[in-house]
C-alpha positions in Angstrom: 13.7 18.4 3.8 12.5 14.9 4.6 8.5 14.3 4.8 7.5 13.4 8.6 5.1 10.1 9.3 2.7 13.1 10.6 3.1 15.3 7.7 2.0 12.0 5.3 -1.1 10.6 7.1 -2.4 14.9 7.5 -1.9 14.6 3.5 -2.9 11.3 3.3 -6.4 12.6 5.3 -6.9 15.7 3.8 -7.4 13.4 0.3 -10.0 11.9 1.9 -12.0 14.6 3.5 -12.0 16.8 -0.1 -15.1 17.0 -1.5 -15.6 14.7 -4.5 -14.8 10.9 -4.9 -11.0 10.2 -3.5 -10.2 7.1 -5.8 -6.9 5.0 -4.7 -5.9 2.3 -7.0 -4.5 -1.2 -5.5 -1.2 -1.6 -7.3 -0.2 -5.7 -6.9 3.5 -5.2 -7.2 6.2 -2.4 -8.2 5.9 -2.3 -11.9 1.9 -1.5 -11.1 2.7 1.0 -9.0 4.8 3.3 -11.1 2.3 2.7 -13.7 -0.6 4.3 -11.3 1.6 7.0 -10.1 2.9 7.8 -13.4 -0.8 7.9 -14.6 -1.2 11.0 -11.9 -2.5 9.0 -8.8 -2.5 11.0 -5.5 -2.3 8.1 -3.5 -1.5 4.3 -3.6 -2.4 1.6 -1.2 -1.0 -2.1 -1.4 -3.7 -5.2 -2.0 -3.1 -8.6 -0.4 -5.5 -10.3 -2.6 -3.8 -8.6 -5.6 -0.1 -10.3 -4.5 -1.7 -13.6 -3.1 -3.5 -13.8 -7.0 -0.7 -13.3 -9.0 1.2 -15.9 -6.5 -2.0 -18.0 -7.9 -3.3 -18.5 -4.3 -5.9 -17.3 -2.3 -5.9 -13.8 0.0 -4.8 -14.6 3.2 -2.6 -17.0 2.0 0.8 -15.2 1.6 3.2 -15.4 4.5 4.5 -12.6 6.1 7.7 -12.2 4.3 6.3 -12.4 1.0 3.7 -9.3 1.6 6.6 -7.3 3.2 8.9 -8.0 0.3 5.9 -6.9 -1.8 4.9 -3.7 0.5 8.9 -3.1 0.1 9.0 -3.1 -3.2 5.9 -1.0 -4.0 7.2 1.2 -1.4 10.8 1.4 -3.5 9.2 2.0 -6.7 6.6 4.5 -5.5 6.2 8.1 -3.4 2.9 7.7 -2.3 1.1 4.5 -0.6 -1.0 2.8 2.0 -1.2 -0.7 3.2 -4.0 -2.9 3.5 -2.6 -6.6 5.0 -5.9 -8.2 4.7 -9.8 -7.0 4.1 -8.4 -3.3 5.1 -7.8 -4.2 8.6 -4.5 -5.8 10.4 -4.6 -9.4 11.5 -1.8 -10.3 12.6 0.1 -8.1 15.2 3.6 -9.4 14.3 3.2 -8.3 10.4 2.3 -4.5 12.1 5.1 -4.6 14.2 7.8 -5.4 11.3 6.3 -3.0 9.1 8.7 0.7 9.2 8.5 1.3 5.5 6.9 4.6 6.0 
């Protein structure tokens, strides 16, 4: 049985409402992230200085198809992730609306 969007975010809050430090690593692209998850990692989030640096530019800088190529490939490599566009909040409204990866 597939996973529902409300079934991942109630997961997705309970590992932050535990008592205790919830710590979720930044994984910059796919090979990262089955490194993190392999190494026991509840929970993933992506990182758009992490993709802009090893573009060797600064955050902010990517375009929109390169950080949803990126979120797509974490996402295809990975079971369990976030998404932070830029400084942990969503800046541009187009890049929310394209984003149905999960």
């Amino acid at each position: 049985m597939r996973t529902t969007q409300l079934q991942k975010a109630e997961k997705f809050r309970e590992l932050h409402a535990r008592a205790g430090a919830f710590v979720i690593p930044n994984p910059w692209d796919a090979g990262s992230a089955r490194i993190l998850e392999h190494l026991g990692f509840e929970a993933l989030t992506t990182t758009s200085a992490g993709l802009a640096f090893t573009l060797g530019r600064r955050d902010g800088s990517c375009t929109r198809a390169e950080t949803l190529a990126n979120a797509r490939a974490i996402v295809e490599s990975a079971s369990k992730y976030s998404r932070d566009y830029l400084n942990g909040s969503q800046t541009d409204a187009g890049l929310m609306e394209t984003d149905s990866s999960g």
